[in-house]
C-alpha positions in Angstrom: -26.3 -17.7 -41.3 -29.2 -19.5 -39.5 -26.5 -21.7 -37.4 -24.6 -18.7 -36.4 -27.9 -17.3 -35.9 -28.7 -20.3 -33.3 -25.4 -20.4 -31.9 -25.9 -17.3 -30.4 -29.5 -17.6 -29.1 -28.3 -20.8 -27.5 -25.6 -18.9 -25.9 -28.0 -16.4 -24.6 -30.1 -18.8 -23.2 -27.7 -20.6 -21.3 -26.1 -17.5 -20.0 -30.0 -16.4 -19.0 -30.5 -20.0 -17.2 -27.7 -19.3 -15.3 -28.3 -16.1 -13.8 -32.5 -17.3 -13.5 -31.1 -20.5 -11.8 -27.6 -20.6 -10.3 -28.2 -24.0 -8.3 -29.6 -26.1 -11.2 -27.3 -28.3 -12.6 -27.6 -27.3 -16.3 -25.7 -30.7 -17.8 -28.6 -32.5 -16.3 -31.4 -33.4 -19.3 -34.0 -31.7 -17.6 -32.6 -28.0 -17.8 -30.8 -28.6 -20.7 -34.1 -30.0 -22.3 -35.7 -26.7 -21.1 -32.9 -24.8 -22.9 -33.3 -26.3 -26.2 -36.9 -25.1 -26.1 -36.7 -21.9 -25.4 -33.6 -21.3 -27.7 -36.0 -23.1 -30.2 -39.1 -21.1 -29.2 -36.9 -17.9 -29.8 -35.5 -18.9 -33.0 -39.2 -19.9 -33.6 -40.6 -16.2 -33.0 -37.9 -14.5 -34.6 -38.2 -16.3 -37.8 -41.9 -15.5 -38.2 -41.4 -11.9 -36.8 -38.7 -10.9 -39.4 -40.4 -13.2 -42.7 -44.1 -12.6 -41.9 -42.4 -8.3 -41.4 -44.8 -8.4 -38.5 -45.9 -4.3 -37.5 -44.3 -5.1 -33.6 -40.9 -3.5 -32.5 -38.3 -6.3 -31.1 -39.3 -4.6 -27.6 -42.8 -5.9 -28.2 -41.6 -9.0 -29.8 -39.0 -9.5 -27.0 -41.9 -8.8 -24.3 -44.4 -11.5 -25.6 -42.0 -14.0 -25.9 -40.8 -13.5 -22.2 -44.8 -13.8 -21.1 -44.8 -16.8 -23.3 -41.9 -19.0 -22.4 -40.9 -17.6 -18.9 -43.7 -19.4 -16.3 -43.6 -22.7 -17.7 -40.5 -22.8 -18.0 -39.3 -21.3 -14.3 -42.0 -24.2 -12.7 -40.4 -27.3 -14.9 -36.7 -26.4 -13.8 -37.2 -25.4 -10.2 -39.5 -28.5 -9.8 -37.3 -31.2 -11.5 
């Protein structure tokens, strides 16, 4: 379940990095290093939200995770 789980957040995210950057080369370790941490970040967040039964919606969930991955992420990719 968790790999399937992963699979799919992976899928996401790469699907997201292309539409965020469609002239990075996304086979290079940089962006794909950037990919693993977010997908990992997300599986991170989502773990805690659904075992700790945090009181947020997945809209709030989703928001704060977009505030907390999306600027550090956007400068490392678009300056490597």
């Amino acid at each position: 379940m968790v790999r399937i789980l992963q699979e799919g957040i992976d899928d996401l995210v790469r699907a997201h990095f292309r539409s965020q950057f469609p002239d990075a080369d996304l086979d290079r370790p940089e962006p794909g290093g950037a990919m693993r941490f977010v997908a990992s970040a997300c599986m991170g967040v989502l773990v805690w939200w659904l075992e700790d039964d945090v009181a947020s919606s997945a809209e709030e969930v989703h928001s704060a995770f977009r505030r907390m991955a999306t600027q550090g992420v956007e400068r490392y990719v678009t300056s490597a």
